[in-house]
C-alpha positions as CSV (number, residue, x, y, z in Angstrom):
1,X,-31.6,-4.9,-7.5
2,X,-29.3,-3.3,-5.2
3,X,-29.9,-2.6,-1.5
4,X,-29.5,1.1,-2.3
5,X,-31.7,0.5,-5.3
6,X,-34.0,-1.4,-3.2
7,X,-34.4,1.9,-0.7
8,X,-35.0,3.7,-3.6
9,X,-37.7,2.0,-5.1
10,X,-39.4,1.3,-1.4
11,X,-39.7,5.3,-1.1
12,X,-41.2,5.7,-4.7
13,X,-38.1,7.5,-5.9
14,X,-37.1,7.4,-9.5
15,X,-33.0,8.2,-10.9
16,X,-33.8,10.5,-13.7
17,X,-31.6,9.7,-17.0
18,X,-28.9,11.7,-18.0
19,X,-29.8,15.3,-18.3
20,X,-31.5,16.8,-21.2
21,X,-29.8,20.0,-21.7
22,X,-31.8,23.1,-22.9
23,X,-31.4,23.4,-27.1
24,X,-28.1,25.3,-28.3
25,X,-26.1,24.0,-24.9
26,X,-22.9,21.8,-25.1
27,X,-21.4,20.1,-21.9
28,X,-18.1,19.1,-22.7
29,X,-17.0,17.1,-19.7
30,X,-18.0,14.3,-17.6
31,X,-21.0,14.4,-15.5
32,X,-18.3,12.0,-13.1
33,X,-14.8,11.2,-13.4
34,X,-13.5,8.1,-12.3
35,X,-10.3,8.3,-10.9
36,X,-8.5,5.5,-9.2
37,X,-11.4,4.7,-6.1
38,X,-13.0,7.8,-6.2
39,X,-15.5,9.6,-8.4
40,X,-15.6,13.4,-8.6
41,X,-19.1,14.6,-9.4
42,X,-19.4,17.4,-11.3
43,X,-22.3,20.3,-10.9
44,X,-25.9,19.3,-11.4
45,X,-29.1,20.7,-10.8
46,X,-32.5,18.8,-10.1
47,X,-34.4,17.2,-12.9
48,X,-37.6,15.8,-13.7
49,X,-38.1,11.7,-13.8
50,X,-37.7,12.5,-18.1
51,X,-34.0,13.9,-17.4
52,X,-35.5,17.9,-17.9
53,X,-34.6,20.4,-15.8
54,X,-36.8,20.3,-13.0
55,X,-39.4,23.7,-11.9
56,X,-39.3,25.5,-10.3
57,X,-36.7,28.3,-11.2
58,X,-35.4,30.8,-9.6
59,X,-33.9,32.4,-6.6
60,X,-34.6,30.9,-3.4
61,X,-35.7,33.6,-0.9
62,X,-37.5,35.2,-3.9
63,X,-39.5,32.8,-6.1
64,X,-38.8,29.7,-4.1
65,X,-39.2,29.1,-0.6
66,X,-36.9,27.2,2.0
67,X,-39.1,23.8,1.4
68,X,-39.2,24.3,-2.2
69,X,-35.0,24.6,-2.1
70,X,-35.2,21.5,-0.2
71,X,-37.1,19.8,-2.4
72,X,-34.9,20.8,-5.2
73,X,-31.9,19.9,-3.6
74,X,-33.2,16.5,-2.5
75,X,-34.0,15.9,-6.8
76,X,-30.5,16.7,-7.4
77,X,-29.5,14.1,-5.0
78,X,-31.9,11.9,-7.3
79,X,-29.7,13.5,-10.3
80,X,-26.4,12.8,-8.9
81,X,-27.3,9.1,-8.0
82,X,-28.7,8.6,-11.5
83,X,-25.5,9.6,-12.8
84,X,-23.2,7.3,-10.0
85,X,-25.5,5.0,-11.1
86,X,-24.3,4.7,-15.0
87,X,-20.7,5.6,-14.2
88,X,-20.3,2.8,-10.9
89,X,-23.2,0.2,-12.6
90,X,-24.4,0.0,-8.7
91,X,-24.7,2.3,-6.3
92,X,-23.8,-0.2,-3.5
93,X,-20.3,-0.1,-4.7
94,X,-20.0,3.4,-2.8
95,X,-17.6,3.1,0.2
96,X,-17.9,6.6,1.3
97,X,-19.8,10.1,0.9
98,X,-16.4,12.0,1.3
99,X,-17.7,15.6,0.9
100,X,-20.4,17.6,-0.9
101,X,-20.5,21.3,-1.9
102,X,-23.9,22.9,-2.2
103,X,-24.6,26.0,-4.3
104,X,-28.2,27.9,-3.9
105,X,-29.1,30.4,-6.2
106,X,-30.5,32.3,-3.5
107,X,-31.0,36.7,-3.0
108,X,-28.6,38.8,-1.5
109,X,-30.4,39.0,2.1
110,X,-31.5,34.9,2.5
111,X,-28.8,33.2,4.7
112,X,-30.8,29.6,4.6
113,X,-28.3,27.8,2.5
114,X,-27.7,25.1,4.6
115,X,-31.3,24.3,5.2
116,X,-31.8,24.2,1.8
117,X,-29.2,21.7,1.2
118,X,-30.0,19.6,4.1
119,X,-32.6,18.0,1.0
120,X,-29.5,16.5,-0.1
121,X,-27.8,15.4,2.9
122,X,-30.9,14.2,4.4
123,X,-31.6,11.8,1.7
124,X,-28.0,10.8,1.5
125,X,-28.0,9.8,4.9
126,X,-31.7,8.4,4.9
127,X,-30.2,5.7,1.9
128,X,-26.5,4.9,2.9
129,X,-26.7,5.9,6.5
130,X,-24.2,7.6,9.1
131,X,-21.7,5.4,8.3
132,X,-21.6,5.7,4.4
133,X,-23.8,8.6,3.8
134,X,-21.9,11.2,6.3
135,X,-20.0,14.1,4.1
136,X,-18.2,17.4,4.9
137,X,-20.4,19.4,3.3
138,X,-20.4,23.6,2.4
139,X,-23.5,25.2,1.4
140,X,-23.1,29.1,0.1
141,X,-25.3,30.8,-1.6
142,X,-24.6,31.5,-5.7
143,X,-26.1,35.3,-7.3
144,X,-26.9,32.9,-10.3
145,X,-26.9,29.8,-11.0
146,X,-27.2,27.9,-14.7
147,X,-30.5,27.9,-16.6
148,X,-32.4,29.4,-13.8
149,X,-32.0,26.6,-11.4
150,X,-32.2,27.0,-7.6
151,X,-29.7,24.2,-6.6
152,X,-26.9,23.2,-7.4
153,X,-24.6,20.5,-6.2
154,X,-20.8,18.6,-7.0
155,X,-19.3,16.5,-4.5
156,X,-16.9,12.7,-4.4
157,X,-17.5,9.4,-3.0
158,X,-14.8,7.0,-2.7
159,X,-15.7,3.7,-4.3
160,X,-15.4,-0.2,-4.1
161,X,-13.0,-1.5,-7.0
């Protein structure tokens, strides 16, 4: 296993497999594209340990709370890995954490974005560390978001060839 796999396991986390999309929905495109040393990540939401759309759903500042954003946004950090994982074949290959842009589906009147995306950044950086894990990072808040979900998150890491 890998030393970020190792981390993983040691907190009890799990990388969900690849998303299982609601019936009726095609996703034509990459859920990361490999180009030259980096990979560009494309939106996703959190999940469930089956690859389903994790609960719950909602707008943040009105059927979700702050922790429950941040506990959203940290399973989407779980989502993203899982899919670094299958594109890189191990997660130790990544170099850098180059940026991350955070999306809450979240009212008019809540302003807490970036708390709720500090689930994200605080588990990046608790598993690659300062060095590896740092990211410029925007979090804004989304009048909807797909399927309902609170989070949701697309970012790059630069990669070892």
């Amino acid at each position: 296993m890998s030393r970020i796999e190792d981390r993983l396991a040691s907190l009890g986390l799990v990388l969900p497999p690849p998303l299982k999309a609601p019936a009726g929905t095609l996703l034509p495109f990459p859920f990361v594209r490999l180009i030259d040393n980096r990979a560009i990540i494309s939106g996703h939401g959190p999940q469930n340990a089956d690859g389903s759309i994790a609960t719950p759903l909602g707008k943040v500042g009105r059927d979700l709370t702050v922790d429950q954003g941040y506990a959203a946004a940290r399973l989407t950090a779980l989502s993203i890995l899982g899919s670094l994982q299958r594109a890189l074949g191990d997660l130790d290959r990544i170099t850098a954490w180059v940026r991350v842009f955070g999306m809450v589906n979240s009212t008019a009147w809540f302003n807490r974005q970036p708390a709720v995306i500090n689930g994200f950044s605080d588990l990046i950086l608790e598993l690659y560390g300062a060095e590896i894990g740092a990211h410029a990072r925007s979090a804004v808040g989304m009048a909807e978001l797909p399927f309902d979900i609170p989070v949701e998150i697309e970012g790059e890491v630069q990669f070892r060839l």
